[in-house]
PDB file of N, CA, C and O in Angstrom, chain B, residues numbered from 101:
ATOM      1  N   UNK B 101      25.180-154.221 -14.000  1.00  0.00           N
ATOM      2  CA  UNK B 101      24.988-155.577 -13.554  1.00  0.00           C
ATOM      3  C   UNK B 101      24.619-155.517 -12.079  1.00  0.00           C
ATOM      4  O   UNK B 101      25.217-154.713 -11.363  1.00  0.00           O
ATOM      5  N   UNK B 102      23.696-156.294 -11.581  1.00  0.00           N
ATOM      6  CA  UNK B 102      23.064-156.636 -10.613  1.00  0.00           C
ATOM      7  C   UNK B 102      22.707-157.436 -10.137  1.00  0.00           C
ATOM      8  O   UNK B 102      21.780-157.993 -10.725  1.00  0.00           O
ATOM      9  N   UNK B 103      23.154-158.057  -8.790  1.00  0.00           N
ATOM     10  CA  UNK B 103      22.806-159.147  -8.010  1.00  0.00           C
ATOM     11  C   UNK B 103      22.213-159.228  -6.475  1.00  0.00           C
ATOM     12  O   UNK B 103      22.510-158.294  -5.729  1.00  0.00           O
ATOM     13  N   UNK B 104      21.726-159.858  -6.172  1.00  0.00           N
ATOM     14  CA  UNK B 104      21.063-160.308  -4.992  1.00  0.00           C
ATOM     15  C   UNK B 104      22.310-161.207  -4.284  1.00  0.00           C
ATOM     16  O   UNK B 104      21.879-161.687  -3.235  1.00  0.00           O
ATOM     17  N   UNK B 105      23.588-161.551  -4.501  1.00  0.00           N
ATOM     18  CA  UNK B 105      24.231-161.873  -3.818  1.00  0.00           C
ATOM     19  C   UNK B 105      24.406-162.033  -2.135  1.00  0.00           C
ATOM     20  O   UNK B 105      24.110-161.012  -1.513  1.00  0.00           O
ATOM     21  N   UNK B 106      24.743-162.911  -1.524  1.00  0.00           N
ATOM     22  CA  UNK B 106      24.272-162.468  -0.121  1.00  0.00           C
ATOM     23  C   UNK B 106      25.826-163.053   0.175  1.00  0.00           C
ATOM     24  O   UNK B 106      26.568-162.198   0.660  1.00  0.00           O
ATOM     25  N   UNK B 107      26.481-164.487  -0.060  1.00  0.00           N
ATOM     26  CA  UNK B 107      27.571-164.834   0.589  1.00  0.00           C
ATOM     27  C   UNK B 107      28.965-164.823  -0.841  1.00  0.00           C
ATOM     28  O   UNK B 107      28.844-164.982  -2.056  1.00  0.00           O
ATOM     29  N   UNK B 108      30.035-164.597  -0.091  1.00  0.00           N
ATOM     30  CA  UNK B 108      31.007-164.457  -1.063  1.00  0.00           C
ATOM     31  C   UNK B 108      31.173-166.239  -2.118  1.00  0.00           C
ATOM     32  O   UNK B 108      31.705-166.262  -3.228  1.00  0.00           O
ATOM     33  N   UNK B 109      30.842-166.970  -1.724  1.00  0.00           N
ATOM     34  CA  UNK B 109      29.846-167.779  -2.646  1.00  0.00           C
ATOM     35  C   UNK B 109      29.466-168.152  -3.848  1.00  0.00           C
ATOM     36  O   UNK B 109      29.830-168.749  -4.861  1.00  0.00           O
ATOM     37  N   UNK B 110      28.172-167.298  -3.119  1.00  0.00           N
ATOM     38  CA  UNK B 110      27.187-166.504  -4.054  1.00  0.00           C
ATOM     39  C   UNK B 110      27.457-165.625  -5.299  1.00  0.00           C
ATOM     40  O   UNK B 110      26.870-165.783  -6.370  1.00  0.00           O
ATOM     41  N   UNK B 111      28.346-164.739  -5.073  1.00  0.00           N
ATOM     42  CA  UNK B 111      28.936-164.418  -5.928  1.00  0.00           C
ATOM     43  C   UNK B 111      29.967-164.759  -6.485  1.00  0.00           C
ATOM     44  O   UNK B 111      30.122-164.127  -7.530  1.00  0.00           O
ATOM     45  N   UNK B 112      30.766-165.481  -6.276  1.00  0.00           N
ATOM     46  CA  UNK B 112      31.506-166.113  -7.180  1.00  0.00           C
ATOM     47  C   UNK B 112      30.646-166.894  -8.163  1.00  0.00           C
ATOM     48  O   UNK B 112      30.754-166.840  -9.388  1.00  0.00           O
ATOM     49  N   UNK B 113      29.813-167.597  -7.501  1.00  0.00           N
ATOM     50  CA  UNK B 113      29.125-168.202  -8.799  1.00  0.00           C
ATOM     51  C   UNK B 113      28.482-167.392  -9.635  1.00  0.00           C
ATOM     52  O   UNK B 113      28.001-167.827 -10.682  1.00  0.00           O
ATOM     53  N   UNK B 114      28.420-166.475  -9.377  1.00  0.00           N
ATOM     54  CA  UNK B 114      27.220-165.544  -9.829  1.00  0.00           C
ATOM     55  C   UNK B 114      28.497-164.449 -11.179  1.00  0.00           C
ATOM     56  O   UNK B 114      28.295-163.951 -12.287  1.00  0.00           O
ATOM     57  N   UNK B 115      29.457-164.508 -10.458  1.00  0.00           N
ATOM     58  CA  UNK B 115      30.746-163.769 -11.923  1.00  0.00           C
ATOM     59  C   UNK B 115      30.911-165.223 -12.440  1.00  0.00           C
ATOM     60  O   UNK B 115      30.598-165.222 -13.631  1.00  0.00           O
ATOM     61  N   UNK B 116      31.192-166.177 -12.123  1.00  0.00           N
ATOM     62  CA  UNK B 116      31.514-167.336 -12.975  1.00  0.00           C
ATOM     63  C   UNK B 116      30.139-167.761 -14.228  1.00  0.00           C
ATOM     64  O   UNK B 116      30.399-168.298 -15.305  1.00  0.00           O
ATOM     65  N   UNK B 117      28.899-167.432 -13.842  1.00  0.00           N
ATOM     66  CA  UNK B 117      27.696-167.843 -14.925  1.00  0.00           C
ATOM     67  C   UNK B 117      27.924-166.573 -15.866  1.00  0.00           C
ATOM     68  O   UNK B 117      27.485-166.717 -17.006  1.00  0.00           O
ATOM     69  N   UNK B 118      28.708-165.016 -15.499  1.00  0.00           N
ATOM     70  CA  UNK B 118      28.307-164.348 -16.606  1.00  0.00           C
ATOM     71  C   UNK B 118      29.524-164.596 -17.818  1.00  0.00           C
ATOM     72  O   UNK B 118      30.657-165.064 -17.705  1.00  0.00           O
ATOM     73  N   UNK B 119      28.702-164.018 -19.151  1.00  0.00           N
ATOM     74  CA  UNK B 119      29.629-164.180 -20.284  1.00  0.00           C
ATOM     75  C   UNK B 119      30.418-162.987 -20.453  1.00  0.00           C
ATOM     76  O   UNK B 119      30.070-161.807 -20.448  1.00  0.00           O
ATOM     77  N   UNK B 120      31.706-163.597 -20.627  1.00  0.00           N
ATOM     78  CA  UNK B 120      32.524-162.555 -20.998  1.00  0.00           C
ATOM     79  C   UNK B 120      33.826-162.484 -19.811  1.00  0.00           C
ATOM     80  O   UNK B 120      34.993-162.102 -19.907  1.00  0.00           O
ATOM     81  N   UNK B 121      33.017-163.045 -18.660  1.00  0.00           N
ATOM     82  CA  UNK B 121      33.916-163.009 -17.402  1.00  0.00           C
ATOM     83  C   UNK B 121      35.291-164.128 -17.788  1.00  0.00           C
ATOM     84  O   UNK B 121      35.299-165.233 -18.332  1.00  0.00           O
ATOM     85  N   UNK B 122      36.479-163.196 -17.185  1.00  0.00           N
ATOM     86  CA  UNK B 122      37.908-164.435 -17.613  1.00  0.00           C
ATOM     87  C   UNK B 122      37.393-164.922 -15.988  1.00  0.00           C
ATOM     88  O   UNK B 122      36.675-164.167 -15.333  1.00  0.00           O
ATOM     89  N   UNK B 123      37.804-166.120 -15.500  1.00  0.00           N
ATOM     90  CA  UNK B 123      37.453-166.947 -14.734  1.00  0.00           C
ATOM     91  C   UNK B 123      38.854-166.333 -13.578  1.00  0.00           C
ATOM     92  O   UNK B 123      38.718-166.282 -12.356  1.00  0.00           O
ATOM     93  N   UNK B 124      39.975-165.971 -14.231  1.00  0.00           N
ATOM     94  CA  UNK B 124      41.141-165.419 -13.021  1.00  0.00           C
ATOM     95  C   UNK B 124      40.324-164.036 -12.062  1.00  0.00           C
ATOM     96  O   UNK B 124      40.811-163.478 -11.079  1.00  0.00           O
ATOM     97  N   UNK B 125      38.957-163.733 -12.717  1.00  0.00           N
ATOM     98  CA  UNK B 125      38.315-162.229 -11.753  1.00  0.00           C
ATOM     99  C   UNK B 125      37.675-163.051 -11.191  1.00  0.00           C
ATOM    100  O   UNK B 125      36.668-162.401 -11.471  1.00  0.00           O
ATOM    101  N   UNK B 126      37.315-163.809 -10.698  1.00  0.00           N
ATOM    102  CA  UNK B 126      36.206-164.116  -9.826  1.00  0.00           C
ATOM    103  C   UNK B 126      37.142-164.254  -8.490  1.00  0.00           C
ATOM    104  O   UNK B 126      38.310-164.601  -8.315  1.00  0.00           O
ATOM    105  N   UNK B 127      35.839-163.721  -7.431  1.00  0.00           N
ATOM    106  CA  UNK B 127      36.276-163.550  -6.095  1.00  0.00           C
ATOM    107  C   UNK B 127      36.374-164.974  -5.636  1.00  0.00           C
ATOM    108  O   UNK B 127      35.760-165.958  -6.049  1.00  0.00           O
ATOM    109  N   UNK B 128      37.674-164.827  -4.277  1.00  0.00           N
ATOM    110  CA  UNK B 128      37.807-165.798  -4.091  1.00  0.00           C
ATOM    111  C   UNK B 128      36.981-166.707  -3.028  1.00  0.00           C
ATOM    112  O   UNK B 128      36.250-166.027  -2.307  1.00  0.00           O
ATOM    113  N   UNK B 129      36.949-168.065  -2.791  1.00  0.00           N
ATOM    114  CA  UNK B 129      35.782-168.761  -2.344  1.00  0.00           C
ATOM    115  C   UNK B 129      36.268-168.408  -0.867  1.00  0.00           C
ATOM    116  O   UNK B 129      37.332-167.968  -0.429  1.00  0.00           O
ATOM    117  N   UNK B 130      35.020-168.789  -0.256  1.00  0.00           N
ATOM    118  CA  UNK B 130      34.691-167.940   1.301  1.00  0.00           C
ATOM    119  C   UNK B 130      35.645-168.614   2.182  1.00  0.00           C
ATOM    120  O   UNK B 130      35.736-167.993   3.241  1.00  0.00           O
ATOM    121  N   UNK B 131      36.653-170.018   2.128  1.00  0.00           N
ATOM    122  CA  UNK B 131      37.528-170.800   2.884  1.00  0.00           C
ATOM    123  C   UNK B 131      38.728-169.802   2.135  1.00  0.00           C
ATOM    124  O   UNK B 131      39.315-169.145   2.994  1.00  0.00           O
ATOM    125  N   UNK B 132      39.114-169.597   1.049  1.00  0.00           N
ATOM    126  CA  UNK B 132      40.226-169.029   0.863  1.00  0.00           C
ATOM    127  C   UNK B 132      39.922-167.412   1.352  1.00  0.00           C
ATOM    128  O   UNK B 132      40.769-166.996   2.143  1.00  0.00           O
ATOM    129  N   UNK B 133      39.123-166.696   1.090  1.00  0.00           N
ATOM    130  CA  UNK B 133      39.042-165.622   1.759  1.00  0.00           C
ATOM    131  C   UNK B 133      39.392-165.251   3.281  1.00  0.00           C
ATOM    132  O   UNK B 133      39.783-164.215   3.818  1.00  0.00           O
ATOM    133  N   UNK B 134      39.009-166.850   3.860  1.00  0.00           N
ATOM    134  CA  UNK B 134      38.719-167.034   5.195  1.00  0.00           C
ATOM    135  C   UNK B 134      40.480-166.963   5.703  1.00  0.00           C
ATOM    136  O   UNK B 134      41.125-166.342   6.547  1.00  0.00           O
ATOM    137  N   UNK B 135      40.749-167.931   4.698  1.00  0.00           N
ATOM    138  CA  UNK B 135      42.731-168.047   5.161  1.00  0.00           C
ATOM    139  C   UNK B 135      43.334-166.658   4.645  1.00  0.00           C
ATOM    140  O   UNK B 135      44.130-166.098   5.399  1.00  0.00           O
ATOM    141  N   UNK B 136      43.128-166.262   3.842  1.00  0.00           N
ATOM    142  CA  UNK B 136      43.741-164.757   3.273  1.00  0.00           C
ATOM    143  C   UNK B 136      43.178-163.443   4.471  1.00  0.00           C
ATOM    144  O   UNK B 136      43.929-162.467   4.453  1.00  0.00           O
ATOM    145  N   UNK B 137      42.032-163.333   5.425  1.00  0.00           N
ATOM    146  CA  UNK B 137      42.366-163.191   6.484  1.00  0.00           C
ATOM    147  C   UNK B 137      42.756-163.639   7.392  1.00  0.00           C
ATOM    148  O   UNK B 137      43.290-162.800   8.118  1.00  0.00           O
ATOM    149  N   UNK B 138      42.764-164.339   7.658  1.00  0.00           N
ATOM    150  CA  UNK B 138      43.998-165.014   9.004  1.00  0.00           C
ATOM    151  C   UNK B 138      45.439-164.528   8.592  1.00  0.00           C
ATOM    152  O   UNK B 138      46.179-164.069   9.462  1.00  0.00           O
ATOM    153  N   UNK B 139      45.814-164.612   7.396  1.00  0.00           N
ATOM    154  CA  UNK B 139      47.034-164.487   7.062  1.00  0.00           C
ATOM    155  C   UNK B 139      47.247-163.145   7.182  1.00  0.00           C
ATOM    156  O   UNK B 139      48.170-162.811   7.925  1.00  0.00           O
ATOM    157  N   UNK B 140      46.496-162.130   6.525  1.00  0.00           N
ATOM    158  CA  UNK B 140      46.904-160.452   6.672  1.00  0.00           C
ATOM    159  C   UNK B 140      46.842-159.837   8.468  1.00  0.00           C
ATOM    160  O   UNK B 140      47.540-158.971   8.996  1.00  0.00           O
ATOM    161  N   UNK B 141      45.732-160.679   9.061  1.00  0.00           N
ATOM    162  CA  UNK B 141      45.863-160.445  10.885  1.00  0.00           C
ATOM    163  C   UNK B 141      47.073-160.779  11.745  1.00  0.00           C
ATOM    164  O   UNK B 141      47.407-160.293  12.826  1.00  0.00           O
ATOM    165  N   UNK B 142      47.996-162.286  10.569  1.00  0.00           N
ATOM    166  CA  UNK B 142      49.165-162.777  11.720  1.00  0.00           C
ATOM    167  C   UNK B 142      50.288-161.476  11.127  1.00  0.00           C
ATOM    168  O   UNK B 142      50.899-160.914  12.036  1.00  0.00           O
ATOM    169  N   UNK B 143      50.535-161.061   9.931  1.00  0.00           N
ATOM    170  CA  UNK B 143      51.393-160.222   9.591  1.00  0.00           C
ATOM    171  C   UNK B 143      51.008-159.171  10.559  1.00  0.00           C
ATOM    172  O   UNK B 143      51.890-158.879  11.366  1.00  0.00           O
ATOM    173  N   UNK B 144      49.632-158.399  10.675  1.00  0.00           N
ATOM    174  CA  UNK B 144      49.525-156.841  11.400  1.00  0.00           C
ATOM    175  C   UNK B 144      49.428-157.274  12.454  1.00  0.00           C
ATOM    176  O   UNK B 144      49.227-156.233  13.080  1.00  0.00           O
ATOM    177  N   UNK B 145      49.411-158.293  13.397  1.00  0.00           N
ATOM    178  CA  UNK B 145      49.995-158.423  14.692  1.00  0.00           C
ATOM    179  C   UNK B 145      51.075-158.851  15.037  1.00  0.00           C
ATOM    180  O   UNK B 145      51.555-158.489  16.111  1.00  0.00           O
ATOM    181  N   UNK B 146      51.853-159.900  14.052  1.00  0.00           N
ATOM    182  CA  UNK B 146      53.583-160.118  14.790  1.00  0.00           C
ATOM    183  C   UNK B 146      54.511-159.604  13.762  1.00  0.00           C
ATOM    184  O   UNK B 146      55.626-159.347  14.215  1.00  0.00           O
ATOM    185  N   UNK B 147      54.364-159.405  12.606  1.00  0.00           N
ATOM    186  CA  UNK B 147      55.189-158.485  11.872  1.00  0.00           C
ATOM    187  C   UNK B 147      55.177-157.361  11.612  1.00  0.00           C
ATOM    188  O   UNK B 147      56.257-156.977  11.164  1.00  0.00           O
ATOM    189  N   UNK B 148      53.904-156.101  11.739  1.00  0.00           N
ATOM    190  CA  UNK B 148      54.247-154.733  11.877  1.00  0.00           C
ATOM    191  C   UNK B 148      54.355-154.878  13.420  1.00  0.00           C
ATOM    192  O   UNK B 148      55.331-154.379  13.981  1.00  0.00           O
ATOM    193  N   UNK B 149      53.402-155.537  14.140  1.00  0.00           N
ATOM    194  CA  UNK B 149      54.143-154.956  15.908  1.00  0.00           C
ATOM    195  C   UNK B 149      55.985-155.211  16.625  1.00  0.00           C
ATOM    196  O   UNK B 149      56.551-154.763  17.623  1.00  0.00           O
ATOM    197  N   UNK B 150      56.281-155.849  15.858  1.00  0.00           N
ATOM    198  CA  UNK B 150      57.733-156.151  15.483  1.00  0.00           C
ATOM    199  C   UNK B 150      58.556-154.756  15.487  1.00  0.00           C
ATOM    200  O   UNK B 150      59.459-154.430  16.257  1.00  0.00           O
ATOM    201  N   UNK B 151      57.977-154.003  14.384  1.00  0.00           N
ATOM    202  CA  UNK B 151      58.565-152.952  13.861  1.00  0.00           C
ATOM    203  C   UNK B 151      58.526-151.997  15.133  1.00  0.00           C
ATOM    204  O   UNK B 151      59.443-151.184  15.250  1.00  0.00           O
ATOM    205  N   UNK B 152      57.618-152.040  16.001  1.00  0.00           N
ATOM    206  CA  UNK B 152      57.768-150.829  17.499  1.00  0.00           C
ATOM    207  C   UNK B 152      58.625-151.597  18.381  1.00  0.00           C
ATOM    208  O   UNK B 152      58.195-151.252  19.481  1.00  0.00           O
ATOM    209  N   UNK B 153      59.552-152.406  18.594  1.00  0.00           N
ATOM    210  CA  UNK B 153      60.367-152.599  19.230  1.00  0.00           C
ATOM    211  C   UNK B 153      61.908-151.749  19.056  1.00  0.00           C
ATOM    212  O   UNK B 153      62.492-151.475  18.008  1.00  0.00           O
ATOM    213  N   UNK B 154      62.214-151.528  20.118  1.00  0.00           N
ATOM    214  CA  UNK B 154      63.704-150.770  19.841  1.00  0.00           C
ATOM    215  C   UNK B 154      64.797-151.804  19.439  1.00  0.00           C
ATOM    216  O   UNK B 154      65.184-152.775  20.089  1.00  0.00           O
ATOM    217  N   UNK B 155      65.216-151.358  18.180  1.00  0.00           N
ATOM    218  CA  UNK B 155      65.944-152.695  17.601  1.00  0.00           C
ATOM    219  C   UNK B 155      67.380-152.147  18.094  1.00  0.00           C
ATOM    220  O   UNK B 155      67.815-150.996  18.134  1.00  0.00           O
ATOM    221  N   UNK B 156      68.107-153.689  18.545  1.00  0.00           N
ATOM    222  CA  UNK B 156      69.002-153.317  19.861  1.00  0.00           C
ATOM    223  C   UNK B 156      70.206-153.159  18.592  1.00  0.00           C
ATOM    224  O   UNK B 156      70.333-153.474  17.409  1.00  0.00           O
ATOM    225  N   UNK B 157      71.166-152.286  19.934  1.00  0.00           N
ATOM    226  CA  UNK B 157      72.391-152.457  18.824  1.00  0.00           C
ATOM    227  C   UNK B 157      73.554-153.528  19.260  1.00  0.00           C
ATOM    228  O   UNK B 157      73.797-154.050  20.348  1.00  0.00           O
ATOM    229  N   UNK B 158      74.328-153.673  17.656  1.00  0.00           N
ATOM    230  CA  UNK B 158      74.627-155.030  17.574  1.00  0.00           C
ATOM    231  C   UNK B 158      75.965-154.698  18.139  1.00  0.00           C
ATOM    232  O   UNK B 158      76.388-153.553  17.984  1.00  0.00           O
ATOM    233  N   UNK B 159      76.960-155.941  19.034  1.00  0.00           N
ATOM    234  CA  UNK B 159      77.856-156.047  19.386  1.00  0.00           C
ATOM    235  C   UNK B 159      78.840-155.680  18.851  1.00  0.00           C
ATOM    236  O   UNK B 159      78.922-155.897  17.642  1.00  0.00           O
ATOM    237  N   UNK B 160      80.014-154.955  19.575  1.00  0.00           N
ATOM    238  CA  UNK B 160      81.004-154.602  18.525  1.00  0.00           C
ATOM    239  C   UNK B 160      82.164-155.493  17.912  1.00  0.00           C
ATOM    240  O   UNK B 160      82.508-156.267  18.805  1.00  0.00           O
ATOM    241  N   UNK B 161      82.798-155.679  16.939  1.00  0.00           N
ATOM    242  CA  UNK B 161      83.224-156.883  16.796  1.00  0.00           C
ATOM    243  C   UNK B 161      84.508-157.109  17.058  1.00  0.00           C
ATOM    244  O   UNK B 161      85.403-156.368  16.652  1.00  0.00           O
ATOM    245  N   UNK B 162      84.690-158.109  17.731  1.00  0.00           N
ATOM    246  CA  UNK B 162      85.837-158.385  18.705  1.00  0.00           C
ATOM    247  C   UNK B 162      87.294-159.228  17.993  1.00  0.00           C
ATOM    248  O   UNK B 162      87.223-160.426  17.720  1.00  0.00           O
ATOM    249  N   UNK B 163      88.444-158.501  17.776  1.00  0.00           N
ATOM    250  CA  UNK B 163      90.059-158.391  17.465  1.00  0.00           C
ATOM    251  C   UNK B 163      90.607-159.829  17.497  1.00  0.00           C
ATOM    252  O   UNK B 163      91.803-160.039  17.294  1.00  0.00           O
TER     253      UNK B 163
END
């Protein structure tokens, strides 16, 4: 199979016209793609850079 596809789009429509395709494979549209990166950039900048902090130790607990 072969396409001229140019925008993620494009191809979605382009798996959605063929037969046979279940409709849960088609890529997702270029605004949700768009938020599904934003979302994987805020995790690898404030939740793995998180992880290089020296995690302090906790108070001892007091009698």
């Amino acid at each position: 199979m072969s396409s001229e596809c140019i925008t993620v789009d494009e191809a979605r429509k382009f798996l959605f016209t063929q037969k046979g395709r279940a409709s849960d494979n088609k890529p997702p549209s270029s605004s949700a793609l768009h938020q599904h990166i934003k979302r994987e950039a805020y995790q690898a900048r404030f939740c793995w850079g998180q992880s290089l902090n020296k995690q302090q130790e906790p108070n001892p607990p007091s009698s």
